[in-house]
C-alpha angles and dihedrals in degrees: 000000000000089000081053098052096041090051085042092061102038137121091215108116119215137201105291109239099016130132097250094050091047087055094048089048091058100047085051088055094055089043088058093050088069103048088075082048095058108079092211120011086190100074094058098061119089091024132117120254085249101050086039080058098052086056092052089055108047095050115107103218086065090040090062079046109063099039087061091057103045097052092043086097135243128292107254113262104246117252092218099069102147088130120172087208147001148143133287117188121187123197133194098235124180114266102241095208103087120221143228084250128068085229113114106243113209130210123215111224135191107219099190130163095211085068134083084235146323120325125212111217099180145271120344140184112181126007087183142027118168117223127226123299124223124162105266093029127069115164135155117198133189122243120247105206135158087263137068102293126176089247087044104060095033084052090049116036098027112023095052093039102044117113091191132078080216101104128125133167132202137190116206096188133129126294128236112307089219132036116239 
């Protein structure tokens, strides 16, 4: 989306009538639907992204929205899955017992689209730590901890059982806090 907007508002001309300036063009065009959306454009500009989206969601207009949206239902889960491959995402979501204690206790949760909905695979702590970063060295690696952690499960319940060399994993996560 942010490759999206920069191209969007650039000065940068592109081939008329290729595919790439078709797409732009597009995307221009849904930016501008929101603008009549927005009830003062104004408010938004010298903000930060996090406050922006603050505004956003606290508008009403989105708020009806998205809970539309949110309560339309689910696309069926096909009867023919036999996939060679797909994607499996896991998110650190808030545990909604509440407990004898004021910490925030976190649920790990397989979001798979194999699957007739979200699955709750235990307690978690972390999904993510960065490690250190050094100049010639940027690594992210996953915890290993006694609950159920993301490495863990996968370790556990994919990498032992898989029967193909096809596995990737991938960490979206924020980068260093400082350069180096």
């Amino acid at each position: 989306m942010g490759l999206i907007h920069s191209l969007a508002n650039t000065n940068v001309l592109f081939v008329p009538g290729s595919p790439l300036a078709k797409f732009i063009e597009e995307c221009k065009g849904t930016l501008r639907l929101l603008h009549p959306l927005l009830p003062d454009i104004d408010q938004y500009l010298g903000k930060t992204p996090e406050e922006r989206a603050k505004l956003l969601e606290t508008t009403p207009l989105f708020g009806k929205i998205h809970e539309s949206a949110a309560s339309s239902g689910q696309t069926a889960v096909p009867q023919d899955l036999d996939t060679d491959l797909h994607f499996t995402c896991f998110v650190k979501a808030p545990a909604t017992k509440p407990t004898s204690d004021a910490a925030q206790r976190w649920r790990l949760i397989e979001l798979d689209g194999g699957r007739i909905g979200p699955i709750d695979r235990g307690e978690c702590d972390d999904l993510l730590k960065a490690c250190p970063y050094t100049p010639n060295f940027r690594k992210v690696i996953l915890t290993r901890k006694k609950k159920q952690d993301t490495a863990k499960y996968v370790k556990e319940f994919y990498v032992s059982q898989a029967k193909s060399i096809s596995f990737n994993m991938m960490a979206l996560c924020p980068g260093p806090e400082k350069e180096y």
